[in-house]
C-alpha positions in Angstrom: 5.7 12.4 -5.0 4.1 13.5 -1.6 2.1 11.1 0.5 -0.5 13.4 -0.1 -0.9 12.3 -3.7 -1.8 9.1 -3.1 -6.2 8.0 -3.0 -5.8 5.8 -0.1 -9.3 4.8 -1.0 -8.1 3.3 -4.1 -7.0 -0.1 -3.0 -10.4 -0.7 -2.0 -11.1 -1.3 -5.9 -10.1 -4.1 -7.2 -9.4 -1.9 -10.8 -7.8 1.0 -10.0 -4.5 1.2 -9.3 -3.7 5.0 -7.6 0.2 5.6 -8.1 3.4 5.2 -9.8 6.2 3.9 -8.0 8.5 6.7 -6.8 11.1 7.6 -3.8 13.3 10.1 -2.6 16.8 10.0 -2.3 17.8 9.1 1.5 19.5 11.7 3.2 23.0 11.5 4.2 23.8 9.7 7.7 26.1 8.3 9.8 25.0 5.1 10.1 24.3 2.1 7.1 20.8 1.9 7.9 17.8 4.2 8.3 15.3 4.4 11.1 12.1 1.9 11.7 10.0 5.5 11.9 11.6 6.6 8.2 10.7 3.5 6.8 7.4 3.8 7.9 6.9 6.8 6.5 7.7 5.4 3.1 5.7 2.8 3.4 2.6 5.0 4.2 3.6 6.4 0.8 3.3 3.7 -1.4 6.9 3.0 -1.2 9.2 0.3 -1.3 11.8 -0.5 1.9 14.9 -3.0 1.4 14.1 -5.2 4.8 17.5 -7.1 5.9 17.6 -10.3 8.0 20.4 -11.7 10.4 23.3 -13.2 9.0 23.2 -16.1 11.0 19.3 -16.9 9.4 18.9 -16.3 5.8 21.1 -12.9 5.7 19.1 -11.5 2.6 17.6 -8.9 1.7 13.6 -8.4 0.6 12.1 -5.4 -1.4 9.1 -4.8 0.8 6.1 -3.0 0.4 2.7 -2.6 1.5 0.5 -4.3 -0.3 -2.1 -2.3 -1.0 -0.3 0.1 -2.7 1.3 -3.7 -5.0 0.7 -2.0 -8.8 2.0 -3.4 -11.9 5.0 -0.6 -11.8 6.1 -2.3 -8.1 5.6 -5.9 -9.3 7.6 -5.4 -12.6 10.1 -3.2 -10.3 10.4 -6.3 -8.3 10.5 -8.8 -11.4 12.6 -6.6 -13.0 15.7 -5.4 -10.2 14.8 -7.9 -7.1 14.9 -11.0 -9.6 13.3 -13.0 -6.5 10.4 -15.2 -5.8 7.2 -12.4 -5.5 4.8 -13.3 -2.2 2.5 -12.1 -0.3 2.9 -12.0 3.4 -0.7 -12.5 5.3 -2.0 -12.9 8.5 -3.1 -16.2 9.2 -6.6 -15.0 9.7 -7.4 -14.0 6.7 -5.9 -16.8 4.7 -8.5 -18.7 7.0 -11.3 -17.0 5.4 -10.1 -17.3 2.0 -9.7 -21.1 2.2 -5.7 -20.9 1.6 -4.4 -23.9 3.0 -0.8 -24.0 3.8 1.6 -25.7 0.5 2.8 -28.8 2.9 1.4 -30.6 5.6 5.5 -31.7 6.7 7.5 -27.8 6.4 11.0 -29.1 6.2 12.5 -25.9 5.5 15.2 -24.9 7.5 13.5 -21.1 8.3 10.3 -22.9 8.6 9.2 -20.4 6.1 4.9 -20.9 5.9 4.0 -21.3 1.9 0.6 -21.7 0.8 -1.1 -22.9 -2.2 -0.7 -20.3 -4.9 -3.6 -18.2 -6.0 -4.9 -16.3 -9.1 -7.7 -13.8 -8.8 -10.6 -15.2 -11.6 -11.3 -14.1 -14.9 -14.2 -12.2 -13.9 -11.8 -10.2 -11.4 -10.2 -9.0 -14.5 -7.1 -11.6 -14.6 -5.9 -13.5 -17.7 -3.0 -15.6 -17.3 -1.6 -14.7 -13.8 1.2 -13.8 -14.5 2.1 -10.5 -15.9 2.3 -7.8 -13.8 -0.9 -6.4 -14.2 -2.1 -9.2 -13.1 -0.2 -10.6 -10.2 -1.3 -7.0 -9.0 -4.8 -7.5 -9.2 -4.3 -10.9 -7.7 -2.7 -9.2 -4.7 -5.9 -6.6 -4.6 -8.5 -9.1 -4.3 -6.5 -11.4 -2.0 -6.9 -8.7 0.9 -10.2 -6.8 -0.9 -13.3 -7.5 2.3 -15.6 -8.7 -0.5 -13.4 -11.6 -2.1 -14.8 -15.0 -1.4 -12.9 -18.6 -1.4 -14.2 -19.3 -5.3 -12.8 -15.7 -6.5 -9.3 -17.0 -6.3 -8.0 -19.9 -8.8 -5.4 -22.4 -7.2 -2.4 -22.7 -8.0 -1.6 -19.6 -9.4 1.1 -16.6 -10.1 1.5 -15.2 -6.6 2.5 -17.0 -3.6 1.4 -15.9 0.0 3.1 -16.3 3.2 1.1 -17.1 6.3 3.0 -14.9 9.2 3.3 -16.1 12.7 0.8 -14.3 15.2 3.3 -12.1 17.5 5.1 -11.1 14.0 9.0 -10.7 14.4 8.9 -11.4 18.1 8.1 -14.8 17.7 9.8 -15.2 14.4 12.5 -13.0 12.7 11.4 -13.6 9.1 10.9 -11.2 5.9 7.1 -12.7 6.1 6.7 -11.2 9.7 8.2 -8.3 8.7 6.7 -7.2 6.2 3.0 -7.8 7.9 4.3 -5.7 11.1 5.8 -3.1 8.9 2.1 -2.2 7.2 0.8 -2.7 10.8 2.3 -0.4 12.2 2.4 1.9 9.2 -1.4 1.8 9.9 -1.9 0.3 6.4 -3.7 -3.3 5.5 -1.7 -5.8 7.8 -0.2 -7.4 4.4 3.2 -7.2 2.3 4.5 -7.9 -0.9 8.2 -9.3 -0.6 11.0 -10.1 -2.9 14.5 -11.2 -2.3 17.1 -9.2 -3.9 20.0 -11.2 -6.2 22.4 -9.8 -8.1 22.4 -9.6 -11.6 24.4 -12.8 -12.1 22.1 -14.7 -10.0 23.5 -15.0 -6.9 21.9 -13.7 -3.5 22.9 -10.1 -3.0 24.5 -9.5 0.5 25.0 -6.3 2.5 27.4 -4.4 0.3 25.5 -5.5 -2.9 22.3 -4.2 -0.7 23.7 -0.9 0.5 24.5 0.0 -3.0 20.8 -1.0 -4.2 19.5 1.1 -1.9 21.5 3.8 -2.9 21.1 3.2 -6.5 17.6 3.4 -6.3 16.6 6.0 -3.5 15.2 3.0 -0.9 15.4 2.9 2.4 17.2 0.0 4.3 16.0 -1.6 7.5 17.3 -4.6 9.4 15.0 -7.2 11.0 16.8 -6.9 14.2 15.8 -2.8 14.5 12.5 -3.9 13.9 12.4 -6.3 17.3 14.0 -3.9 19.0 11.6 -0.9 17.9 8.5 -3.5 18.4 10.4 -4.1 22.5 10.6 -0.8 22.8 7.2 0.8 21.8 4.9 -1.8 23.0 4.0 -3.5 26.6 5.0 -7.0 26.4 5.2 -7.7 30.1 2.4 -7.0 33.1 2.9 -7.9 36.7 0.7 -10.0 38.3 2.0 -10.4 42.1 4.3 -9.2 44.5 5.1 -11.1 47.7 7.2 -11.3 50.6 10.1 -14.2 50.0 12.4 -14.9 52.5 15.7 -17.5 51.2 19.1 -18.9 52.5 20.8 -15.5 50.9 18.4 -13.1 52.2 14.8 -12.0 52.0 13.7 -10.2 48.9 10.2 -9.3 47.1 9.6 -11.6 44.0 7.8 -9.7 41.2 5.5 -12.6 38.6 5.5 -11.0 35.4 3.7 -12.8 32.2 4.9 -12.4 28.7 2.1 -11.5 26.5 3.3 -13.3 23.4 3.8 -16.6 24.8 1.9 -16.6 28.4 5.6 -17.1 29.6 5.8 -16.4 33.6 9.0 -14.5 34.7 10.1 -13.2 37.9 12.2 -10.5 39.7 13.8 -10.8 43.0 14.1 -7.4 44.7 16.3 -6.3 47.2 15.6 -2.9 49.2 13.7 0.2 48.2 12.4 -0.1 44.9 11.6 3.6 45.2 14.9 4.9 45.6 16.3 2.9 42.5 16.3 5.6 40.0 18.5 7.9 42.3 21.9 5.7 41.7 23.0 2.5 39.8 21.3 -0.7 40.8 23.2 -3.9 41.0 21.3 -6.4 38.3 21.7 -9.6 37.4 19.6 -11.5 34.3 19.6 -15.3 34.9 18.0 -17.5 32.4 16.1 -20.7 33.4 17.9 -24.0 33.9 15.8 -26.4 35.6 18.5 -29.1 36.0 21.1 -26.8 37.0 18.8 -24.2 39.0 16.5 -26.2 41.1 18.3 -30.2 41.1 22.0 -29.1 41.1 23.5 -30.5 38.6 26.9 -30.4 38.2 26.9 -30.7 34.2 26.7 -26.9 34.6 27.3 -23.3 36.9 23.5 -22.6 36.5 23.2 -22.7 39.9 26.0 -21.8 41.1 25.6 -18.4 39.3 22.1 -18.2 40.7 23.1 -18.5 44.1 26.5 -16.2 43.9 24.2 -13.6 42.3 21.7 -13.4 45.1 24.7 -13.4 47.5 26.0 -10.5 46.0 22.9 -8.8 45.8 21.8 -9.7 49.6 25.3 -8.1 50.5 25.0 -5.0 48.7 21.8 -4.3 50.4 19.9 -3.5 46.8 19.5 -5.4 43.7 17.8 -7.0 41.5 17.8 -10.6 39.9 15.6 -11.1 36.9 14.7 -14.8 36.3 13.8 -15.2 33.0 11.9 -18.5 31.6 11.5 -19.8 28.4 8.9 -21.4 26.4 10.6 -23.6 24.3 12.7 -25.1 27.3 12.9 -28.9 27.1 13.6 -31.0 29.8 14.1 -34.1 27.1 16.9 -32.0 25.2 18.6 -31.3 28.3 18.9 -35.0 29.3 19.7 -35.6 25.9 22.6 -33.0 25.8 23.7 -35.0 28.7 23.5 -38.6 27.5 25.7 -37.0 24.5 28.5 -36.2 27.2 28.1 -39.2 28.8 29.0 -40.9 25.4 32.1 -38.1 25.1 30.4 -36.7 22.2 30.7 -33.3 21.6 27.6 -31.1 21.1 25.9 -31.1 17.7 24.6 -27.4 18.0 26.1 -24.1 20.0 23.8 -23.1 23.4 20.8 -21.4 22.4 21.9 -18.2 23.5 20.0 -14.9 25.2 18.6 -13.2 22.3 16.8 -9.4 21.6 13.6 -11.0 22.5 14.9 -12.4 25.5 17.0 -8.6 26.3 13.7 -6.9 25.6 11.0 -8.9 28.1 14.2 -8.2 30.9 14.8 -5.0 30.4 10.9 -4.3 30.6 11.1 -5.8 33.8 14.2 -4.3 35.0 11.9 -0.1 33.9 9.1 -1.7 35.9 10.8 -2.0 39.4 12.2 1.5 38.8 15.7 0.4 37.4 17.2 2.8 35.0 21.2 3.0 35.7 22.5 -0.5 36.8 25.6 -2.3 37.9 25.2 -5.2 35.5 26.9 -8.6 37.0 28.5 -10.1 33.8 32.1 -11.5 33.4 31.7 -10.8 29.3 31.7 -7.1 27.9 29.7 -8.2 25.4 27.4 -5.0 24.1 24.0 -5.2 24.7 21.9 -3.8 21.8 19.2 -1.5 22.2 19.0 -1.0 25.9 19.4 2.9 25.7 15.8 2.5 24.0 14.4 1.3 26.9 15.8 4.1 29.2 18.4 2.0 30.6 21.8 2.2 31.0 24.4 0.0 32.1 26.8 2.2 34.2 29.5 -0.5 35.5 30.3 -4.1 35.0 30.6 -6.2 38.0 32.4 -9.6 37.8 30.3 -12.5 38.6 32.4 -14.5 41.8 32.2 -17.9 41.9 33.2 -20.1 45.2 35.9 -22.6 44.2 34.4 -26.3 44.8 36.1 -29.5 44.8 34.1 -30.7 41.0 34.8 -32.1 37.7 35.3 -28.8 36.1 35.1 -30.6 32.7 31.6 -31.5 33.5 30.6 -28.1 33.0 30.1 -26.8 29.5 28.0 -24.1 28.8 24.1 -24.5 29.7 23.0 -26.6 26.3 19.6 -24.7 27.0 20.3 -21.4 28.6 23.0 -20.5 26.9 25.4 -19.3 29.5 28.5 -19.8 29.0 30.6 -17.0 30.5 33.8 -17.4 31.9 33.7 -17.9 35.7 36.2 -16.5 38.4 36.9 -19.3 41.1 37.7 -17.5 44.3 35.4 -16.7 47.7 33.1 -14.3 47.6 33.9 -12.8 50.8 30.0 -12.0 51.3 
């Protein structure tokens, strides 16, 4: 079945339902997983995309499609070979207008996953029980038809929407966010119907259970994670808002303020030499992540600082650089103390750093395009891959070790950042700068 085949017009009726389900067979690649652009083109057709979270959250997979093109034949598909709970991913907004409130006033889930109150559409909408197919379908097309009121919808009912977090899967990597950027960008109603996949015994169905699913029935298969870094790539998240003049101890530099869209997160850039002349050869970079404590008081219960200030050495010597300072929201000077008190006690940590994620990548490497970066000498003592950074036009040409100036400390008083996340292994020797 083409795209072409499908009456677009048709979810605007509540009573007609415009296609069967249908899909191609994926071509052969190279990799496990198709492309955020193929998957988009099956959802403009009505189709259904397997949708694959990290295996550190959840690691599932949901069937996904949009949902107005949910019909009986994709809800008993679902029922019938997914086995999971069927929901309805929504933008807040709209559940606003239609009176949904959320299922709990206290979310305890670990994934903070948002359930509502469960809905019917009304008898007069053309709904008897709830919960057949045909009519958790119908339920679906009046929950995002423009005409449905509050009173069309009976609570509880059949299907169960998901309120999505504004920002979508940059401000959390869920199936519910997914699915709601998915039809977004698709250009289709900003709504999905999900269902986790299990295997036919029950249990959850992981990623060789999924691949074969996929293959068995002609679906495409996405990950979460491509779908932040497609998201980074394809949209501004970052604008500058100042430039200055700021001399320090290691050298004067121009500091770039950028703010994060998403979060109205400030960030900054210290810039050494010609901006204009950085796309001719590899710039020496380094991405530091906010550590109050460390960074601005000195503490000693980490290298924070110590990083911070070798970096800026380094950079000051080679004459050109850049240091990206990157600040986060959720930074708690409480949970730092706390992490500390814990030490104090000889207790060990009750959970890993909170380490750089794609999010985090993405807003640097936006910076790092907008001050004319594109090759860089990236000061790192890990050679840990960075995901996704050829999308943004960048490329990391060489790895410079980070030098770190022996000092007469506590060594053991310096774990890794309990909220940066830095925790690289340091060379003690002088930096020779």
């Amino acid at each position: 079945m083409s795209c072409s085949s499908i009456d677009l017009r048709g979810f605007l009726s509540l009573f007609r339902l415009p296609f069967s389900m249908s899909a191609t067979l994926p071509a052969e690649t190279e990799t496990i997983f198709h492309s955020i652009p193929e998957a988009l083109e099956d959802l403009k057709c009505g189709r259904m995309v397997i949708v694959v979270d990290d295996e550190n959250r959840e690691n599932e997979g949901d069937l996904i499609c949009a949902a107005q093109f949910a019909t009986p034949e994709v809800i008993n598909f679902m029922a019938t070979y997914g086995r999971g709970l069927i929901c309805l991913a929504m933008q807040g907004s709209r559940l606003d207008e239609l009176k949904i409130p959320l299922m709990v006033g206290q979310n305890t889930d670990s994934n903070q996953t948002a359930f509502t109150v469960s809905i019917d559409a009304g008898p007069e909408l053309g709904v008897s029980t709830g919960i057949s197919a045909a009519d958790r379908a119908r339920t679906i097309q009046a929950a995002i038809h423009p005409h449905t009121r509050p009173e069309d919808l009976r609570r509880p009912g059949h299907v169960f929407p998901l309120r999505a977090r504004e920002g979508g899967v940059l401000k959390r990597a869920g199936h519910t966010e997914a699915a709601v950027d998915l039809a977004m960008l698709a250009g289709l109603y900003p709504a999905g119907v999900i269902c986790e996949i299990q295997n036919p015994d029950g249990s959850m169905a992981r990623l060789p259970q999924l691949i074969e699913f996929a293959r068995q029935h002609n679906l495409k298969i996405i990950t979460i994670a491509h779908l932040i870094e497609y998201r980074l790539r394809t949209e501004r998240l970052v604008h500058r808002g100042a430039i200055a003049t700021l001399p320090t101890e290691f050298g004067q530099f121009q500091v770039y303020g950028y703010r994060d869209t998403l979060n109205q997160v400030e960030h900054l850039a210290l810039v050494k030499g010609d901006p204009t002349q950085f796309a001719a050869k590899p710039v020496l970079v380094r991405v530091h992540v906010e550590c109050p404590l460390g960074d601005a008081l000195g503490s000693l219960r980490c290298d924070c600082r110590r990083q911070l200030t070798a970096a800026l050495k380094m950079i000051d010597h080679q004459g050109q650089g850049v240091l990206v300072y990157l600040r986060r929201q959720e930074l708690s000077l409480i949970e730092q103390i706390k992490s500390y008190a814990r030490q104090d006690l000889g207790l060990a940590e009750t959970a890993p750093p909170a380490a750089m994620d794609l999010r985090d990548y993405g807003i640097g490497a936006q910076i790092l395009r907008d001050v004319g970066v594109r090759k860089m000498r990236l000061i790192s003592n890990t050679s840990r891959h960075i995901s996704g950074l050829k999308g943004f036009g960048l490329e990391v040409a060489e790895r410079v070790p980070l030098l770190l100036e022996e000092e007469d400390v506590n060594l053991h008083l310096k774990p890794s950042c309990p909220l940066s996340g830095k925790s690289e292994p340091q060379l003690y020797s002088g930096l020779g700068l």
